[in-house]
C-alpha positions in Angstrom: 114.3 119.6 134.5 111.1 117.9 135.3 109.4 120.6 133.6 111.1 119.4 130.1 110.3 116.0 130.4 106.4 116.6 130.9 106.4 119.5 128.2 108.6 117.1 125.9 105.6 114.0 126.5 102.6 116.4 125.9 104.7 117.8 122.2 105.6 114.2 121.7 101.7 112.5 121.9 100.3 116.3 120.3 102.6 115.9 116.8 101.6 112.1 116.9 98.4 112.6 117.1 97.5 115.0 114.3 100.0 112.5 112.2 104.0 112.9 112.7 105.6 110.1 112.8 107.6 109.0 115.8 110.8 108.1 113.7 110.9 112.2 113.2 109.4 113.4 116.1 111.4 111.4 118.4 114.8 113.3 117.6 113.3 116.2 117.5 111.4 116.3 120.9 114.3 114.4 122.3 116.7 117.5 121.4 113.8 119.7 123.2 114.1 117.7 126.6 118.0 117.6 126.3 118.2 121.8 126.1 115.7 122.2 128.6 117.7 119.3 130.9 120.9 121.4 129.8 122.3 118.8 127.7 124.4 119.4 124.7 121.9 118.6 122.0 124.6 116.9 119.6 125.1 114.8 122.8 122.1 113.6 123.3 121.4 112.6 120.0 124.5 110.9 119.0 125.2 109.6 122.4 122.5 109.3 124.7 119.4 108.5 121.8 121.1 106.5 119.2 122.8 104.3 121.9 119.3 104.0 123.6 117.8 103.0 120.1 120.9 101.0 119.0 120.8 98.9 121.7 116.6 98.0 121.4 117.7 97.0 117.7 120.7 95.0 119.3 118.4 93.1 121.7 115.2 92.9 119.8 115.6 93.0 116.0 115.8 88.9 115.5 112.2 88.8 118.4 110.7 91.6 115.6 111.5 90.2 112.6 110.9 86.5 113.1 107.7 87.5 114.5 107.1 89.9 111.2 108.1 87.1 108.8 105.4 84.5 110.4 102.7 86.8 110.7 103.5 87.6 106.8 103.6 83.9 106.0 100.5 83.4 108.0 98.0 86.3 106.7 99.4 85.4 103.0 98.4 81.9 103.4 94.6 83.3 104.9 95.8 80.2 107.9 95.3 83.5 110.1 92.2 84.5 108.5 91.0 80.5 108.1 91.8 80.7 112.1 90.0 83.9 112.9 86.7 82.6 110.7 86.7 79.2 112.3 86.6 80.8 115.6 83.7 83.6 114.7 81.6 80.7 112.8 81.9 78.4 115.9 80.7 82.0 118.5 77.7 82.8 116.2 77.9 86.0 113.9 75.0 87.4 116.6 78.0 87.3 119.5 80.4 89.9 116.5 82.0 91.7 119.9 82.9 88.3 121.6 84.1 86.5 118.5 86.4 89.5 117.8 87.9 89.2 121.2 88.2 85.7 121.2 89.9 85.3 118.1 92.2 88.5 118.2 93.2 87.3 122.0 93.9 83.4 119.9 95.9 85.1 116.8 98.2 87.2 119.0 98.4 84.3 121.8 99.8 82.0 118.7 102.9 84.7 118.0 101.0 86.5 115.4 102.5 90.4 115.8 99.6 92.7 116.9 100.2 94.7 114.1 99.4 92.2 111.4 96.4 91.0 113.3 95.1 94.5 113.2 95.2 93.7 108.8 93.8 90.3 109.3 90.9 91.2 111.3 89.6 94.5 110.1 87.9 92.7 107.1 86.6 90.2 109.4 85.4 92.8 111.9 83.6 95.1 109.4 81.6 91.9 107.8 80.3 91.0 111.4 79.5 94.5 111.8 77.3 94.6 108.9 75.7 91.7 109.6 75.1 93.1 113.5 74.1 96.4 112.2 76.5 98.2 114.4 78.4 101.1 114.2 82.0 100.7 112.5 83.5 103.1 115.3 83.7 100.0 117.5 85.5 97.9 115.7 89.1 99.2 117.1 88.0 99.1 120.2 87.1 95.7 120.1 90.4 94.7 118.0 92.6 96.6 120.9 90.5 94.4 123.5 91.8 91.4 122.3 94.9 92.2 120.9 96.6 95.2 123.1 95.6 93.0 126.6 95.7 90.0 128.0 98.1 87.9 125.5 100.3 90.8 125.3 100.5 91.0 128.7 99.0 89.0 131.3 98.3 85.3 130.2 100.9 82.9 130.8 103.5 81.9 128.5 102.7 84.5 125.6 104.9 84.7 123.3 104.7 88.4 122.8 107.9 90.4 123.2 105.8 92.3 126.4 106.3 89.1 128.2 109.8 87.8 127.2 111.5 91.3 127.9 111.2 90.9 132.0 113.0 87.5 131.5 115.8 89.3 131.1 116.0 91.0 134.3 114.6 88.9 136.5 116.1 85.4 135.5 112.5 84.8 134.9 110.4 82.9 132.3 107.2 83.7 129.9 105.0 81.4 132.6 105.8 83.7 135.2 103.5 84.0 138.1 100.6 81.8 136.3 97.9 82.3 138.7 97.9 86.3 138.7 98.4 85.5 135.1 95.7 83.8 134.6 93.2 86.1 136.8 94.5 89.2 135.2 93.4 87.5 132.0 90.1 86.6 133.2 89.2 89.8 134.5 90.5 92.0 131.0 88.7 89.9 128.6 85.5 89.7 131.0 85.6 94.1 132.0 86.5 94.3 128.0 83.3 92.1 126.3 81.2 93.7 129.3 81.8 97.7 128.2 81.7 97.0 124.5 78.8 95.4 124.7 77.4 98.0 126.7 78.8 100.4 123.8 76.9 98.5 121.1 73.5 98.3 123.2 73.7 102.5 123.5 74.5 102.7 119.8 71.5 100.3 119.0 69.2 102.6 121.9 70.5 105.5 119.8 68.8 104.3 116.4 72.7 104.1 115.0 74.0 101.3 113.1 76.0 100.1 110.7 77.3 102.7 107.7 79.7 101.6 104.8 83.5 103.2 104.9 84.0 105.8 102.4 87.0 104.1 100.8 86.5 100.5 99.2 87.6 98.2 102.2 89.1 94.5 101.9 86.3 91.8 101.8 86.2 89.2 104.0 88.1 86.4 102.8 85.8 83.7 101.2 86.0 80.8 103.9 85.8 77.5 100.8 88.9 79.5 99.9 91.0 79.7 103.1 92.9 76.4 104.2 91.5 74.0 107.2 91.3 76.0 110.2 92.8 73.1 112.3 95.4 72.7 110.3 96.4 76.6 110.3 96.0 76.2 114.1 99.2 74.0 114.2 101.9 76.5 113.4 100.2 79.4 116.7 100.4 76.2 118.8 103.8 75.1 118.0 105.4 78.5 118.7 103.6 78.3 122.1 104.1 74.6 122.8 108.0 74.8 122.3 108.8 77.6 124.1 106.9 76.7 126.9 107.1 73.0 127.3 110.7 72.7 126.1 112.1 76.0 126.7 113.7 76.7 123.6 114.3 80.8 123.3 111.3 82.3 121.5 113.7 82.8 118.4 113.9 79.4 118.0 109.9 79.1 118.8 109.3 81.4 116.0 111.2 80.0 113.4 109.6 76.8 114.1 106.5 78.3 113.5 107.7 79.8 110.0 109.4 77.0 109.0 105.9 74.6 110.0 103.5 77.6 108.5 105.8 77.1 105.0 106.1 73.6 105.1 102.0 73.5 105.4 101.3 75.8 103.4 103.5 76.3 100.4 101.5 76.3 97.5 99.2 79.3 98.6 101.7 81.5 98.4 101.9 82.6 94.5 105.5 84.0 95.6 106.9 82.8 98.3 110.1 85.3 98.4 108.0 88.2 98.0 105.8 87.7 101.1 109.2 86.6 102.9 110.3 90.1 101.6 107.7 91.7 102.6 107.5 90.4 106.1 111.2 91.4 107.0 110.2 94.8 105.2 107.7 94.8 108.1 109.7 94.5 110.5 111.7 97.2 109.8 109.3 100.0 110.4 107.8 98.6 113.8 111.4 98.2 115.3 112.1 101.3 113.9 109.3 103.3 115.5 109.8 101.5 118.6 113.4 102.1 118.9 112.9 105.5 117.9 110.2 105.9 121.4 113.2 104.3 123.0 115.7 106.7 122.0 113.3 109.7 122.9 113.1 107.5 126.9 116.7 107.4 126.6 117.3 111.2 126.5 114.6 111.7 129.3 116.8 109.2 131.4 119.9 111.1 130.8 118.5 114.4 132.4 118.6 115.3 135.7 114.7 116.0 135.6 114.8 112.0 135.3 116.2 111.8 139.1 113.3 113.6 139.9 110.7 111.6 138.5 112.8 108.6 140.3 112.6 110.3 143.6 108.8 110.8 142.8 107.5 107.3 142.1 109.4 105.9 145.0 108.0 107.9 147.4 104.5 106.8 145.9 105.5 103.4 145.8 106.4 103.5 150.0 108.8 100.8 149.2 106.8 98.1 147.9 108.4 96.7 145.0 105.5 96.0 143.2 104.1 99.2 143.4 107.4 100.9 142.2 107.1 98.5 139.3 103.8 99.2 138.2 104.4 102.8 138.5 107.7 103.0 136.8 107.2 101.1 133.6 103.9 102.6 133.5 105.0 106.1 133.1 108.1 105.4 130.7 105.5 103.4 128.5 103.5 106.8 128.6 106.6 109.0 127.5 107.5 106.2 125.2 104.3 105.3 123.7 105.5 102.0 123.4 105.1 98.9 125.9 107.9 97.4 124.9 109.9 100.6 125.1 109.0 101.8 127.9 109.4 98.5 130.1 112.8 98.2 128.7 113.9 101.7 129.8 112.2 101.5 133.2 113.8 97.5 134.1 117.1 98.7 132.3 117.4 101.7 135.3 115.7 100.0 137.7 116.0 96.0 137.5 118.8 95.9 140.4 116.3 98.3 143.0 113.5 96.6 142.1 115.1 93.1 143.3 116.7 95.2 146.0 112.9 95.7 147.8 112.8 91.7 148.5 109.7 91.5 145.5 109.3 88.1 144.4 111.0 87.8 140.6 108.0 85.9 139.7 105.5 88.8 140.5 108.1 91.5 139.7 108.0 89.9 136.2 104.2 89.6 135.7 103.5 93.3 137.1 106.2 94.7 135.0 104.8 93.0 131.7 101.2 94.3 132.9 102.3 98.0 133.4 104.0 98.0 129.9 99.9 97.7 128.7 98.6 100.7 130.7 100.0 104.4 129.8 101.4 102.6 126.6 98.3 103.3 124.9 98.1 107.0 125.1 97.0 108.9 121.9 100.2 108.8 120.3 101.4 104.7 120.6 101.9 103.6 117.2 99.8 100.4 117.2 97.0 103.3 118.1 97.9 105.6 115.4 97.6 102.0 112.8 95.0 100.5 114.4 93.2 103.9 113.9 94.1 104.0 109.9 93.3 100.9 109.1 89.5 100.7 110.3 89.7 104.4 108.8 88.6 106.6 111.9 90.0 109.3 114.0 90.9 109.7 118.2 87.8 111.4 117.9 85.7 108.5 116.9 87.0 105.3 118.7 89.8 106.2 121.3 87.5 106.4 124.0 86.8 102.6 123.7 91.0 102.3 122.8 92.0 104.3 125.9 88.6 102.3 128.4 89.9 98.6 126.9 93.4 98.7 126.4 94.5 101.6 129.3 91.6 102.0 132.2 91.0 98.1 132.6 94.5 97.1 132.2 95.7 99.4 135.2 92.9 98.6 137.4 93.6 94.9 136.8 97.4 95.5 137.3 96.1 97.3 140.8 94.1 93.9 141.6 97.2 92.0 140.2 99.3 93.4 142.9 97.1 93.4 146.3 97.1 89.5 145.1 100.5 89.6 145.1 101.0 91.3 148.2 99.0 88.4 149.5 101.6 85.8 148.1 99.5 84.9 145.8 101.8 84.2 142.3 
């Protein structure tokens, strides 16, 4: 029953929130939505969710830990954090809001995994801060702004797995419907720097400023120490370059990028094997989470409340494709918590209808990947739930500049993104 589903989502984000984690929740809430859908609950687990979660690892494991392993290799190296300083010494530490978006959006363009950049940059972000006198609860808003949006998402030929998974479906690739891509990109980073600027000029109207964490934070990396920024540069533009310009599968893109990052930088990494360790370790727990979300969508799927919500958000759509798109994977991202999860759910069901409308693949491709960046970001997303520990604050004290950044903007760009698209515009 609808009912279920809806109840299930609001448990799901509540237990997430006040600190749960998905990998237990999920089978749990999941067995809550099967019962009230009138599913056998030994069913739906062994069947329904651990097929549903089975198959993301099947699909997406190598993507996740390739992707683990070089952002590792990387941040142990400090080629990230030499990156990430170059970048904010060239902006001007008086500009801290648009360096952090500039150089989050450059980290996470090059391959780096959002979650690492969140590590990389908090240290970064807090010794701007300081020097800006403004308030630490803006920092993860400003880290989601550049790393939750447009190069997850929206700019052409990003490498992250939010813009390789629509390939799939629609015999697409990750330069899909450039110009939308491009505008979309424009018009997050621009509606982004413009509201958390106008956050920091309230906070400064207010008389509030910059306070130290209560816990002994990681200093910001001494730049004589970290390797030549240009250099570091090479290993985020390979990955690009090679799957774009020659096409080679984003596996291969990112082991180039390992293999280039080691080759570079070998002898800053006192033990190689332990940050290759640690990296695969990594990946572990984010395709776990993930796949967990997907398991929970899975079970949602299976019940006949699902039909329901199908029925609902074509009637919405009134048969434009690219509506039904955006709709769709935005509301499994929301019950998933996961962008990636959620697309993967919604284009698994609905791939074959969506083509069925007469959309462009292109534009079907580049909407889809937008919508994954919407709803995603609800309270309980993981990438939330870290990017919230690590800068040490609560829902209460930044997720209004998470949920504005990385969920309002997104879906009114995705809105824009598809009246251009409606206009043939791709």
């Amino acid at each position: 029953m609808l009912w279920g589903i809806l109840v299930g989502l609001a448990l799901l984000m509540w237990v997430c929130m006040k600190g749960f984690t998905i990998i237990l929740a999920g089978p749990v809430l999941a067995a809550f939505v099967a019962v009230t859908g009138r599913l056998s609950i030994l069913k739906a687990y062994t069947d329904l969710y651990m097929t549903g979660a089975a198959n993301y690892v099947k699909s997406y494991f190598p993507m996740f830990l390739l992707g683990a392993v070089f952002g590792k290799v990387m941040d142990d190296t400090g080629a990230a954090a030499a990156v990430a300083h170059w970048i904010i010494k060239k902006i001007g530490k008086d500009r801290a809001i648009l360096a952090i978006l500039v150089a989050t959006g450059v980290l996470t363009y090059g391959g780096i995994s959002l979650f690492v950049v969140v590590f990389t940059m908090y240290p970064l972000a807090l010794a701007l801060f300081r020097e800006a006198n403004l308030p630490r609860r803006l920092i993860p808003g400003c880290v989601a702004a550049g790393a939750f949006t447009f190069t997850m998402t929206a700019t052409p030929g990003s490498p992250q797995i939010q813009n390789i998974i629509p390939t799939k479906y629609f015999g697409t690739d990750a330069m899909a419907a450039p110009i939308i891509g491009i505008i979309s990109t424009v018009l997050m980073f621009l509606a982004s720097l413009w509201y958390m600027q106008r956050r920091a000029a309230e906070a400064r109207e207010k008389g509030e400023g910059y306070t130290p964490p209560e816990k002994a934070a990681k200093e910001m990396p001494d730049a004589s120490k970290l390797p030549n920024p240009i250099l570091s540069l090479v290993p985020l533009v390979l990955v690009v370059v090679v799957m774009n310009a020659f096409k080679l599968d984003i596996i291969l893109a990112l082991a180039i990028g390992i293999i280039v990052a080691l080759a570079f930088f070998w002898k800053r990494l006192p033990n190689v094997m332990t940050t290759l360790n640690q990296g695969a370790g990594g990946s572990l727990l984010a395709i776990m989470n993930t796949a967990c979300a997907v398991g929970f969508g899975s079970v949602v799927r299976g019940v006949a409340g699902f039909q329901d919500l199908v029925k609902v958000m074509q009637g919405i759509s009134l048969g434009n494709g690219l509506i039904y798109a955006a709709i769709a994977v935005n509301v499994l991202a929301g019950v998933t918590g996961s962008a990636s999860g959620g697309m993967s759910i919604a284009l698994e069901a609905l791939a074959k209808p969506l083509l069925a409308t007469g959309a462009n693949p292109q534009l079907l491709h580049r909407i889809s990947s937008l919508s994954s960046g919407g709803l995603d970001t609800l309270p309980h997303n993981g990438a939330v739930l870290t990017l919230l520990a690590v800068c040490g604050m609560t829902h209460k004290d930044s997720y209004r500049d998470i949920f504005v950044c990385s969920l309002l903007v997104p879906i009114l760009v995705t809105v824009v993104a598809i009246i251009l698209g409606s206009m043939g515009i791709k």
